[in-house]
Every structure is written in structure tokens, then in C-alpha cells.
C-alpha positions as CSV (number, residue, x, y, z in Angstrom):
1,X,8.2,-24.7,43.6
2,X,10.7,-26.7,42.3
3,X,12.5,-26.1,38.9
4,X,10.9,-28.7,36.1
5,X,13.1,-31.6,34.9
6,X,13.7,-30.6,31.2
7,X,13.4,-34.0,29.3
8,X,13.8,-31.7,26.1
9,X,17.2,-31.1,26.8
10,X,18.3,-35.0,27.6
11,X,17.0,-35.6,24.7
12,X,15.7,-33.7,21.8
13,X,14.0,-36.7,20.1
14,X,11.5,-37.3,23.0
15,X,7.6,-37.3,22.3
16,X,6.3,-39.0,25.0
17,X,6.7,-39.5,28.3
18,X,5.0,-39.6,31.6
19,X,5.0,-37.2,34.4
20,X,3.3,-36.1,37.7
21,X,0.7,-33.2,37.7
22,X,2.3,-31.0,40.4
23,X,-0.4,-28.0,40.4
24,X,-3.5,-27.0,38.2
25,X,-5.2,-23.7,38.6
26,X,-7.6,-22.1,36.2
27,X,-6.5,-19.0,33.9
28,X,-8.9,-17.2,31.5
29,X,-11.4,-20.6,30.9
30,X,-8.1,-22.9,30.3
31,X,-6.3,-24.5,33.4
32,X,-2.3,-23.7,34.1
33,X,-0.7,-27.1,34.6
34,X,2.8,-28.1,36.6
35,X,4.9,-31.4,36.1
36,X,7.6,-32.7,37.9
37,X,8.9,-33.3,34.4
38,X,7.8,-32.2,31.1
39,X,9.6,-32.9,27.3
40,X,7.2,-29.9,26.1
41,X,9.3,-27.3,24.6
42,X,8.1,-23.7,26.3
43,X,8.6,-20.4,24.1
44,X,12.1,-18.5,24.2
45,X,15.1,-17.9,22.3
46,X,13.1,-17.1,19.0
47,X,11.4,-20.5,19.1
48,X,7.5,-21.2,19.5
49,X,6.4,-23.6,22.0
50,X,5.4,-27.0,21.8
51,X,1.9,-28.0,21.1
52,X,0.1,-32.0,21.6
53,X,-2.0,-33.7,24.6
54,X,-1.4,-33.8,28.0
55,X,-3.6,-36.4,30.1
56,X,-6.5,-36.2,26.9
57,X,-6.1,-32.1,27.0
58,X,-5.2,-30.3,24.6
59,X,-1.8,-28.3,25.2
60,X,-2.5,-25.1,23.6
61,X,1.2,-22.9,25.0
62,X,3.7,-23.5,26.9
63,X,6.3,-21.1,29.0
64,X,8.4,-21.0,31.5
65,X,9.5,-18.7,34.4
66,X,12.3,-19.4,37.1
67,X,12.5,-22.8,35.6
68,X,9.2,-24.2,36.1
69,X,7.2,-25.0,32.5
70,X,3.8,-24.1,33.0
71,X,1.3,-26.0,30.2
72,X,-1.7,-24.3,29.3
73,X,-4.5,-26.9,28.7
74,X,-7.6,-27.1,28.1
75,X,-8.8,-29.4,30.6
76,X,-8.0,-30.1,34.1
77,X,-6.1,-32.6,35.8
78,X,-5.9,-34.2,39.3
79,X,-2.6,-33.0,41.5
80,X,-0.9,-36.2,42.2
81,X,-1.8,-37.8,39.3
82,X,0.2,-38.8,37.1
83,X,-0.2,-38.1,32.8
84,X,1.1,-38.7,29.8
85,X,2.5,-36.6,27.6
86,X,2.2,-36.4,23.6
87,X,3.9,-34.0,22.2
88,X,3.4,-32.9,18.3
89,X,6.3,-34.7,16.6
90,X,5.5,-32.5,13.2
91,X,6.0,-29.8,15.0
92,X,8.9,-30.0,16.9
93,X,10.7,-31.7,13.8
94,X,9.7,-28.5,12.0
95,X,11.4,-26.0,14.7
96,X,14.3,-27.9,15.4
97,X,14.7,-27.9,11.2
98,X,14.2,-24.1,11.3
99,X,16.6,-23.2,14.7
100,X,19.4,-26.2,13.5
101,X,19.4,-24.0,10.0
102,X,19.3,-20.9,11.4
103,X,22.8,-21.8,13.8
104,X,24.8,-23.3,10.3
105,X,23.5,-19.5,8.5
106,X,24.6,-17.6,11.7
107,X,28.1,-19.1,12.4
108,X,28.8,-19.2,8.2
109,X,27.7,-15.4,8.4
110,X,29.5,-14.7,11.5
111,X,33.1,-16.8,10.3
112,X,33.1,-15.0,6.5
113,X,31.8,-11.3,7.6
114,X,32.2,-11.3,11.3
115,X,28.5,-10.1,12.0
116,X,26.8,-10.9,14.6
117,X,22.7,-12.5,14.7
118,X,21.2,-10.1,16.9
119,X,17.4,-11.4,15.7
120,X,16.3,-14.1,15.5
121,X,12.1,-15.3,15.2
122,X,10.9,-18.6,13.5
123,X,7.4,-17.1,12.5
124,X,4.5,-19.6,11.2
125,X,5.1,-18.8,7.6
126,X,9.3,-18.3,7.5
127,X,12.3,-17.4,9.9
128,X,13.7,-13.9,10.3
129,X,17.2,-13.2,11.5
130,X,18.6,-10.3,11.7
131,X,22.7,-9.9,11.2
132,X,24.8,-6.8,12.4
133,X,26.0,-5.6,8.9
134,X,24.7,-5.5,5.3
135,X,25.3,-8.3,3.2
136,X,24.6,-8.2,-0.7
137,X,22.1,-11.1,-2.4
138,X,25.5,-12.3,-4.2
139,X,27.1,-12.9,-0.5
140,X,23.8,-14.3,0.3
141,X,23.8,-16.7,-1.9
142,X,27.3,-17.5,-1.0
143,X,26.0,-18.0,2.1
144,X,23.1,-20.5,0.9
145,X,25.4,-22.8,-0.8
146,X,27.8,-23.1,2.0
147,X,24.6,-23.5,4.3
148,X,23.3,-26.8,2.0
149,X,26.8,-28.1,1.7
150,X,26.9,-28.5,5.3
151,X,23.8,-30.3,5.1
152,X,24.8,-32.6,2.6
153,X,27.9,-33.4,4.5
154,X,25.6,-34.1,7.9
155,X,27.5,-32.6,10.3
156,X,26.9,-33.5,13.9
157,X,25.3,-31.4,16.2
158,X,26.1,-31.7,20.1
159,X,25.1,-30.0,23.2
160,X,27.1,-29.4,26.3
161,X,26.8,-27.7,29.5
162,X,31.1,-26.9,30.1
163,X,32.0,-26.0,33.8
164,X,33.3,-21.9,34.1
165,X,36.9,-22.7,33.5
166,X,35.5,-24.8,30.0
167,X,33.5,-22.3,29.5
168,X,36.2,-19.2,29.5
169,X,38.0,-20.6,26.9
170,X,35.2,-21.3,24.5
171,X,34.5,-18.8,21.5
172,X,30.4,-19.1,21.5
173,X,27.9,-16.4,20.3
174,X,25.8,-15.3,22.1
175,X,23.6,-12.3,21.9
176,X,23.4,-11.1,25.6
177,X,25.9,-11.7,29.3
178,X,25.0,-15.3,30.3
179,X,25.0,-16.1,34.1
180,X,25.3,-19.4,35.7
181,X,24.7,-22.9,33.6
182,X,25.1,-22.2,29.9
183,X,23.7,-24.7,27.1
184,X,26.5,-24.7,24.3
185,X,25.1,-25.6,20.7
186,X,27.5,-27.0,18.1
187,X,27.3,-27.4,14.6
188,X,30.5,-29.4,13.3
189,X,33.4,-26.6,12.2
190,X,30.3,-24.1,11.5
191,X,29.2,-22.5,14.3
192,X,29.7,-22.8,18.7
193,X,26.9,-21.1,20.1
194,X,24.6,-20.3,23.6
195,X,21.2,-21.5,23.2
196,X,18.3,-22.8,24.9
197,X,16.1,-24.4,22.1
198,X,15.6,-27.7,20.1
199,X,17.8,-29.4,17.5
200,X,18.2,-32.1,15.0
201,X,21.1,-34.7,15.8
202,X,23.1,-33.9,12.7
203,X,22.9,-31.5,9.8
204,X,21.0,-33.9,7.2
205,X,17.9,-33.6,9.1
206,X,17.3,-30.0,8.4
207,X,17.3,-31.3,4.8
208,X,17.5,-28.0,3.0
209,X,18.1,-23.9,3.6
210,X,16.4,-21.6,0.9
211,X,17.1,-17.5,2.1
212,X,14.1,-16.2,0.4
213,X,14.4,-12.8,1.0
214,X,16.7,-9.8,2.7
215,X,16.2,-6.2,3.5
216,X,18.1,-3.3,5.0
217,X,17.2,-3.2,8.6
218,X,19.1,-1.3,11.3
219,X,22.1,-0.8,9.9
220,X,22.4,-4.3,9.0
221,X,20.1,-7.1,7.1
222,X,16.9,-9.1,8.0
223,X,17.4,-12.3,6.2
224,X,13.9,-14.6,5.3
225,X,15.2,-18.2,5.3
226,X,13.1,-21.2,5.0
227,X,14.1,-24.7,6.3
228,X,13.3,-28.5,6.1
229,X,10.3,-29.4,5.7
230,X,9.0,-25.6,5.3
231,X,11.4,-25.3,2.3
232,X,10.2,-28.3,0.6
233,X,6.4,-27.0,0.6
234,X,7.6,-23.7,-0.8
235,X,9.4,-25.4,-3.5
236,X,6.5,-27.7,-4.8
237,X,4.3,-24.5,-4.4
238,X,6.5,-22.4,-6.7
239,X,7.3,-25.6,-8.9
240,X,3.7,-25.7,-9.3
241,X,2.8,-21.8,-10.6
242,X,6.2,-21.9,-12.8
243,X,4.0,-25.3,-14.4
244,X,1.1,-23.0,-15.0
245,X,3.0,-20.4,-16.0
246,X,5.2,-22.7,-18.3
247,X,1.7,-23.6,-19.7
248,X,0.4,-20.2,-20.1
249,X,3.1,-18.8,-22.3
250,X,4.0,-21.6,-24.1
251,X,7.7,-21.8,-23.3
252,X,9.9,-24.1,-21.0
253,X,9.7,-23.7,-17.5
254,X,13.4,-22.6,-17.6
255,X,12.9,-20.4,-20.5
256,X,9.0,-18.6,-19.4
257,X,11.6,-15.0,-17.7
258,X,12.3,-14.3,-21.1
259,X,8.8,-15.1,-22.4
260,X,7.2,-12.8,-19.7
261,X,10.0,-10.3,-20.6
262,X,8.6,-10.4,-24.3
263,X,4.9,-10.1,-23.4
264,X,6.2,-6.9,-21.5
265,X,8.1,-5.5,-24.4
266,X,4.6,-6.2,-26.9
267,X,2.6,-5.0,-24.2
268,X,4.5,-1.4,-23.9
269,X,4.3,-1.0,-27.4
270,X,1.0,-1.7,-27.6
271,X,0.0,0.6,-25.0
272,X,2.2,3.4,-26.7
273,X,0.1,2.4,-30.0
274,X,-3.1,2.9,-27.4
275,X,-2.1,5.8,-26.2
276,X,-1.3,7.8,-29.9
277,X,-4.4,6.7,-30.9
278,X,-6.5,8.1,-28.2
279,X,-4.8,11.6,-28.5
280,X,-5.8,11.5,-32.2
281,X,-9.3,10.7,-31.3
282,X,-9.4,13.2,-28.0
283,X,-8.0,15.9,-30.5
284,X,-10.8,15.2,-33.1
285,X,-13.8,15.0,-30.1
286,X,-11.8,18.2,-28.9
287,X,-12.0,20.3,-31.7
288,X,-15.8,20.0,-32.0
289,X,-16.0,22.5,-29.3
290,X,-13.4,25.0,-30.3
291,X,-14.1,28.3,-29.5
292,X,-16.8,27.2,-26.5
293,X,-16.5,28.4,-22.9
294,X,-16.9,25.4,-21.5
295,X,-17.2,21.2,-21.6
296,X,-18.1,18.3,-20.4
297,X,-18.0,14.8,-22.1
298,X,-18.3,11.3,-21.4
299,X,-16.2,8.7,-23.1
300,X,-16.2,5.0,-22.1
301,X,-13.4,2.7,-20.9
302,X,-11.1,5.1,-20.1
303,X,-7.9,4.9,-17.3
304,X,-6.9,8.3,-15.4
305,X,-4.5,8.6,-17.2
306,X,-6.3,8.6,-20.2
307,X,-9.2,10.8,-18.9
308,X,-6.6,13.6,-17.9
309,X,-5.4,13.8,-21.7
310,X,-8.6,13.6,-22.7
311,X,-9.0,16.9,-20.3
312,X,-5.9,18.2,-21.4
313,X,-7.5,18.2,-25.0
314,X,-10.2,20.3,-24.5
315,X,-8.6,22.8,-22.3
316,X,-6.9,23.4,-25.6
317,X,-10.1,24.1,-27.3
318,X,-11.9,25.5,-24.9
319,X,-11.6,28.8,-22.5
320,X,-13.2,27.9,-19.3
321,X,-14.1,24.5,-17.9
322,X,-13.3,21.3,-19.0
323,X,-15.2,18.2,-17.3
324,X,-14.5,14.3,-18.6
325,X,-15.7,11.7,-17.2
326,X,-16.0,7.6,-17.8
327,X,-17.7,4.7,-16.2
328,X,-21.0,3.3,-15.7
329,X,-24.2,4.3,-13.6
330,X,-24.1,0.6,-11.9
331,X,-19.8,1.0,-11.2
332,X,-19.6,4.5,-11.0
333,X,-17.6,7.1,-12.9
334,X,-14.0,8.3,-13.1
335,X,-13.2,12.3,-13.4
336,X,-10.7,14.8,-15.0
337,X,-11.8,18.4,-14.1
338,X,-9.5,21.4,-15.4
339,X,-10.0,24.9,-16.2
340,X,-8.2,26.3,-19.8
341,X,-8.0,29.8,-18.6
342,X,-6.0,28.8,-15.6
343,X,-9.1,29.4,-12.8
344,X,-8.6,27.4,-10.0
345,X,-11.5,24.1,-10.2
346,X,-10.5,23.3,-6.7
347,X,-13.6,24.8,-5.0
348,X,-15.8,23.4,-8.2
349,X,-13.9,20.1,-7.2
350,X,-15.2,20.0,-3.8
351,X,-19.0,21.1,-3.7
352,X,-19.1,18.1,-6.8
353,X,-17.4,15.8,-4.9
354,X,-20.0,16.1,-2.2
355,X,-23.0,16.3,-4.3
356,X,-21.7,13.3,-6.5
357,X,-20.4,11.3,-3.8
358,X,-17.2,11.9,-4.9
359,X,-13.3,11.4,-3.9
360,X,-10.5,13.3,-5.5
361,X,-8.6,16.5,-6.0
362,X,-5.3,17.6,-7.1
363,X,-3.6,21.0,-8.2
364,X,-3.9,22.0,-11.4
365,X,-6.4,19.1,-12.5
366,X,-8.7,18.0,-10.7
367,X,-8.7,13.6,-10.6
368,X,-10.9,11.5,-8.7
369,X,-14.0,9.2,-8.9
370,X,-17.9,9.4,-8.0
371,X,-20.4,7.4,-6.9
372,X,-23.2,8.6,-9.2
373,X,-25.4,8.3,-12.3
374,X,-24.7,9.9,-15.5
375,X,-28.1,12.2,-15.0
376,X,-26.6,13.5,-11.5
377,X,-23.5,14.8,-12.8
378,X,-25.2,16.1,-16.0
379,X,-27.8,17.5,-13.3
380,X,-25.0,19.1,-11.4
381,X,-23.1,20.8,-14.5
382,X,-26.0,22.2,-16.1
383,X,-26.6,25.4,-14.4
384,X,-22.6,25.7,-13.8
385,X,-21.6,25.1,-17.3
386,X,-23.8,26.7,-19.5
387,X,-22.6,29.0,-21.8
């Protein structure tokens, strides 16, 4: 079959067109459809394919293999016929936002630290590329700056196909050998480089680049980027929350960091307060069973943290088990198990855990939560803790 005319590539701006159904053949209770033209972007190079209506289907994929673009739709239509062919302007405005943005990053990343993208995915939530070497978040937001001021200035970008002897003298990235024709991306005295996907005419289009995360990965970094459209949604979104927030605690919406940093500070000292309070009152419900072999209590509203110094405080008053335990017979109960003469509760720890419906273990406590009734685990300790 012969290869499909690309109208995508003679021109990047076109949504519609018509085109003659070459071949439809059913696949998995779609139908596989061939044009003898098609402006329906297929998957590759890190970019989605185009979605839209083909001849009143729907066109749910697209891909191509040895240059024929095969539309899966969900209809079928009549070889020899010929169709029209909407495609989504949203999205395609969208990825050629995201791929333009990604090309001004790359070649600023590649001209200042002379890494390479060896990654590159524009997912449905944000775009991922990966680059060669590491790269700090005050270079990345170096890198961000110099990415919008390219923007604002609306640099062109143009796309070429140079002969061999063009192309031999051209410094392009590229992530792999090319053979034969090679498409030849430019971003205006940013970035020269081998690519197959869609673009935006000139810089201003992508309308703005936010890198919203990084990691270490490989050896190098995955940078999170977010583009045009994309990064104008994730702004309101955050604008919105730092509103709330703004509201919440009172303060400016440049000033709420160091409100929430306050509200932290109050909050560790008040959980210190907590916490010296509850040893004073675990030491006083502690000491009413000084000299006893063995305990258990039940105290409500208590974290694990709390219930193993709770524990901890009878162990010092007591000489053989120790059993604390808080929660509610509807939620369930929280445990700290221990053993003031040093005996090992691990074994205890099981058999209750399966009698109790329990979860939990550890060394030298025993921590965990059951799925019980206060009378099951009082039923339980009974004949094992009596004195």
C-alpha cells in the first residue's frame, strides 16, 4: 500500500480536510481505516495521537507503520468513498503547546549544560523529559525563565526536510541514527532539532512553560513541565487553593508560608505540652498497680505513640504483662503489649491477634490494632492475666 500523504506536516494548522477511504477492515469491534491523505496526527516521538470524526465516526487512535496512518474508528466506511475529516483543534493546539515547549527547554538545557533529552512523554496530566545529567532546581529555574523569555519574544518556528549534503553540516539533536528523509525542527537561536511531531508557528503560541517538578533519574533528571494551555489551568487551580488558604489563616496570599509555618511552630509545642501531660497522667494510672504481676487498661483517644508510653508506664510498675489498649467497639481498638520482666509477648501477640482479629507485632513491644469489642479482649486476657 502506498505511503499516506501527511497533510500534518504541510501544514500544522490543518483541521479539516477531505480524503479517500483506501481500506476498512474490522479490529476488536472498531474498524481500521486507510486514506489516501490524512491531517490526523498518529502516535510517535513522545506525542499522543490525534483524536475527532472521520466520515461521522468517531476517531478513537491513530498510528502509523511503513508510512501508512491507520485511523481506528468506530464506524465503518465505504472504500472509494470519500470523507471528511475533523480533527480535535483543542487537542492538537494542546500537544503542539506541550512538544513546541518541550524543544525551547531541550535546546536551552542542551546550549547551557550540554545534556542531552533522552526522554521525552507528553502524558494527559504533564510532560516528562528526561535530560542526561543532573541539574539543581536553581538551574532549573534558570532554565524556566530563559524558556518564557523565548516565548515572550515569539520566536519562529520552521520545519525543513535539507538534502544529505544540508543535512551533514547541520548541528540537530537527535536521540537515535536517522536514515533517509529527516524533519528538521527549529526554534529561533534556541534549539535545531530531528522530529516527527506537531508545532506552533512561533514561540507566543505555547503561551507559557511552568517545570513543576524534577527528580534524580538515571544518572541524570526527569523534569515535569507544563505548557500553554495546560499551565494556565494549573495556575488558576493553585491560585484558587492559595485563596482558600489565604482565607483560612487569615493572612495575605503572599504572606499564608509564614502563617502555616507559625501554625506548625504552636502546633509542636502544643503537642510537646500533650505529650508531658499524658506521661503525668500514665504515671499516676500506672502507679495504681505497683507491685501487680500484670495489666491491662483501656484509655480513650489515644495515638500509638501515646499507647506505647502508656505501656512503657506500667512496665515500670508492674513485673509481668502490660496490655493497653484504646478505641471503640463500633471502630475498633489500637494495642501496646509489653512484658516488664523482659519475657518475650511475641507468641502472646500472635494467638491475640488471631482471636481478636488482629494486625501487629514488633520486637520488644508489641503494636498493632484489632477488630473486636472491649468484652472480647477482656474475655481473652482473663484467664492469661490473672494474678
Amino acid at each position: 500500500m502506498a505511503e499516506t500523504r501527511k497533510l500534518y506536516y504541510e501544514n500544522g494548522a490543518c483541521l479539516q480536510f477531505c480524503a479517500t477511504v483506501l481500506s476498512c477492515v474490522p479490529t476488536d469491534g472498531n474498524f481500521a481505516v486507510t486514506l489516501d491523505a490524512t491531517a490526523f496526527y498518529p502516535e510517535g516521538g513522545g506525542q499522543p495521537a490525534d483524536r475527532g470524526a472521520l466520515g461521522g465516526a468517531r476517531v478513537l487512535d491513530v498510528h502509523e507503520k511503513d508510512g501508512v496512518v491507520v485511523h481506528t474508528v468506530t464506524a465503518p466506511l465505504r472504500v472509494g468513498e470519500m470523507v471528511q475529516g475533523d480533527v480535535d483543534g483543542r487537542r492538537r493546539l494542546d500537544h503542539m503547546q506541550q512538544h513546541t515547549g518541550e524543544h525551547i527547554v531541550s535546546g536551552i538545557v542542551h546550549a547551557q549544560f550540554g545534556y542531552d533529552n533522552v526522554g521525552f512523554h507528553i502524558g494527559a496530566q504533564d510532560v516528562t523529559v528526561d535530560f542526561s545529567g543532573p541539574l539543581t532546581d536553581a538551574e532549573l529555574a534558570d532554565v524556566e525563565r530563559a524558556a518564557n523569555w523565548v516565548i515572550w519574544q515569539n520566536a519562529p518556528v520552521t520545519i525543513a526536510w535539507p538534502a544529505p549534503s544540508e543535512l551533514a553540516q547541520l548541528n540537530y539533536r537527535s536521540k537515535k541514527e536517522l536514515t533517509g528523509a529527516i524533519r528538521i525542527v527549529t526554534v529561533a537561536n534556541v534549539d535545531v532539532c530531528a522530529c516527527c511531531g506537531t508545532h506552533v508557528e512561533r514561540c507566543g503560541q505555547v503561551g507559557s512553560i511552568k517545570l513543576t517538578s524534577s527528580q534524580s533519574y538515571k544518572g541524570g533528571t526527569r523534569v515535569t513541565m507544563l505548557c500553554g494551555m495546560r499551565a494556565y489551568e494549573d495556575h488558576c487551580i493553585k491560585f484558587q487553593n492559595a485563596e482558600a488558604v489565604s482565607g483560612l489563616l487569615s493572612a495575605k496570599i503572599n504572606e499564608t508560608a509564614a502563617a502555616v509555618q507559625r501554625l506548625a511552630d504552636e502546633n509542636a509545642a502544643l503537642r510537646a505540652e500533650k505529650a508531658a501531660l499524658e506521661t503525668r497522667l500514665f504515671a499516676a494510672d500506672a502507679a495504681a498497680f505497683r507491685g501487680r504481676k500484670n495489666a491491662l487498661v483501656f484509655e480513650p483517644h489515644l495515638s500509638p505513640d501515646s499507647l506505647r508510653r502508656l505501656c512503657t508506664a506500667l512496665m515500670e510498675q508492674c513485673t509481668g504483662v502490660c496490655a493497653a489498649f484504646s478505641g471503640t467497639d463500633a471502630g475498633g481498638y489500637k494495642y501496646a503489649l509489653g512484658s516488664a520482666g523482659g519475657a518475650d509477648v511475641h507468641a502472646l501477640c500472635k494467638e491475640m491477634n488471631a482471636a481478636l482479629g488482629g494486625r501487629g507485632g514488633g520486637r520488644e513491644m508489641q503494636q498493632g490494632s484489632a477488630a473486636c469489642t472491649r468484652g472480647d479482649i477482656e474475655a481473652f486476657f482473663a484467664p492469661r492475666l490473672g494474678e
